[in-house]
DOMARKE-721656 format. One record per residue (C-alpha): residue in one letter; x, y, z. Coordinates in steps of 0.05 Angstrom, whole numbers, plus 5000, padded with zeros to 4 digits. Layout:
BEGIN
MILO  A  X  Y  Z
...
END
This chain:
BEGIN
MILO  X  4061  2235  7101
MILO  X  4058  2222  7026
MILO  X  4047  2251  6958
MILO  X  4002  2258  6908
MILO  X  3990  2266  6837
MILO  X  3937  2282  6790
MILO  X  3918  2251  6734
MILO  X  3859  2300  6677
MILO  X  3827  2250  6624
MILO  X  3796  2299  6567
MILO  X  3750  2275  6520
MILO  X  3750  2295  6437
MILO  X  3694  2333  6451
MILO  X  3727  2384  6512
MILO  X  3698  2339  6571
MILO  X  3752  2337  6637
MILO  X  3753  2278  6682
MILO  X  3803  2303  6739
MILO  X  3820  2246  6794
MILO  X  3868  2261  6851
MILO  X  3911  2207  6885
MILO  X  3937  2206  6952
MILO  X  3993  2160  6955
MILO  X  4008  2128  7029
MILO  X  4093  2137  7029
MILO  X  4133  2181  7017
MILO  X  4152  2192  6938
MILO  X  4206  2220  6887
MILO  X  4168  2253  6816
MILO  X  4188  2205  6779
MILO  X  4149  2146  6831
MILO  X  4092  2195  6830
MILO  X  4096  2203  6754
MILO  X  4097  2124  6737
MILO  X  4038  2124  6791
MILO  X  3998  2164  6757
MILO  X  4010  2136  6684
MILO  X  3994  2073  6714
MILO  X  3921  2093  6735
MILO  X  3911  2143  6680
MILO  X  3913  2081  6623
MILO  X  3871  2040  6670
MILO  X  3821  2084  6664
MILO  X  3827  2115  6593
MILO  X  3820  2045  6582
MILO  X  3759  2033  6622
MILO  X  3729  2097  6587
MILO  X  3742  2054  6515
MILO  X  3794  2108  6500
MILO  X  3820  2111  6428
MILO  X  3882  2158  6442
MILO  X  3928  2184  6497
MILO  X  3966  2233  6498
MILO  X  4019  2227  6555
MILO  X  4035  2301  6585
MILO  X  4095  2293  6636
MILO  X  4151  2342  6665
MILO  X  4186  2276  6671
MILO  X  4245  2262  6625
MILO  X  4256  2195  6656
MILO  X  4192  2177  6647
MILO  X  4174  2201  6580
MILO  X  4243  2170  6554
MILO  X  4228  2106  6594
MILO  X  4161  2086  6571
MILO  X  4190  2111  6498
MILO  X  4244  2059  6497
MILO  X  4298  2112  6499
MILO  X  4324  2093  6565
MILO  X  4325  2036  6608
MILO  X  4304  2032  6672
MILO  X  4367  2034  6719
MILO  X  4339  2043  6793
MILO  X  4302  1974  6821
MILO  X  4245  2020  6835
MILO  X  4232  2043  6763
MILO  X  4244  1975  6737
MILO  X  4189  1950  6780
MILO  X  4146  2013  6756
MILO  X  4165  1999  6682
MILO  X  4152  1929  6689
MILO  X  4096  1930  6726
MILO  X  4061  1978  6666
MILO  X  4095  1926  6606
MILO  X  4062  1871  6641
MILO  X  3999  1909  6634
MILO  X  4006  1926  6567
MILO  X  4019  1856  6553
MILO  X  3956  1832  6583
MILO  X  3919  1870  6542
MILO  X  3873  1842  6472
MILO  X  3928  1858  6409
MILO  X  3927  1905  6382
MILO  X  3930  1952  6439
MILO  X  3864  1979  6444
MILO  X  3890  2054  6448
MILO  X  3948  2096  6408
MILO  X  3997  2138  6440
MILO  X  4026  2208  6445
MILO  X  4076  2231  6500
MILO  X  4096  2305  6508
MILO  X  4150  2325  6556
MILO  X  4126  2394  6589
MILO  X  4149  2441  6643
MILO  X  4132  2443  6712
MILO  X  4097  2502  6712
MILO  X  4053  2477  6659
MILO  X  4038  2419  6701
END
């Protein structure tokens, strides 16, 4: 059994692009957060996004990626690692700006 998340790209003119992931294990919110972040700017930048806005009910996350908090678990360091090295691979200057907005769960 595992988890999913979901990840909606919107374009400036109203356009959705919804994608659904099935992750194989089993996963806290914060894994399944960092997985989807992880695919969802592989793709914005695949669709030559310009901007992305960041909507997570993850404090962790949002703070993480931020610079506000370090990543304490192994597992998130791998996660936040894993996205800096993919930043870091990319042409300078980054290719896209960014927004993050914390939200509720129910808004999720």
């Amino acid at each position: 059994m595992g988890s999913g998340v979901g990840i909606v790209l919107e374009s400036p003119q109203g356009e959705k692009f919804e994608h659904a992931i099935k992750l194989e294990y089993p996963s806290s919110n914060n894994k399944a957060e960092y997985e989807a972040l992880l695919v969802d700017e592989e793709l914005a930048l695949a669709a030559g996004a310009k901007r992305i806005t960041i909507y997570s009910d993850s404090q962790l996350l949002v703070n993480q990626i931020q610079g506000s908090y370090e990543a304490q678990w192994e597992k998130m360091a791998k996660y936040s690692l894993k996205r800096k090295t993919f930043l870091e691979n990319l042409k300078r200057p980054l290719p896209f700006k960014y927004q993050y907005q914390i939200m509720s769960r129910p808004t999720n």
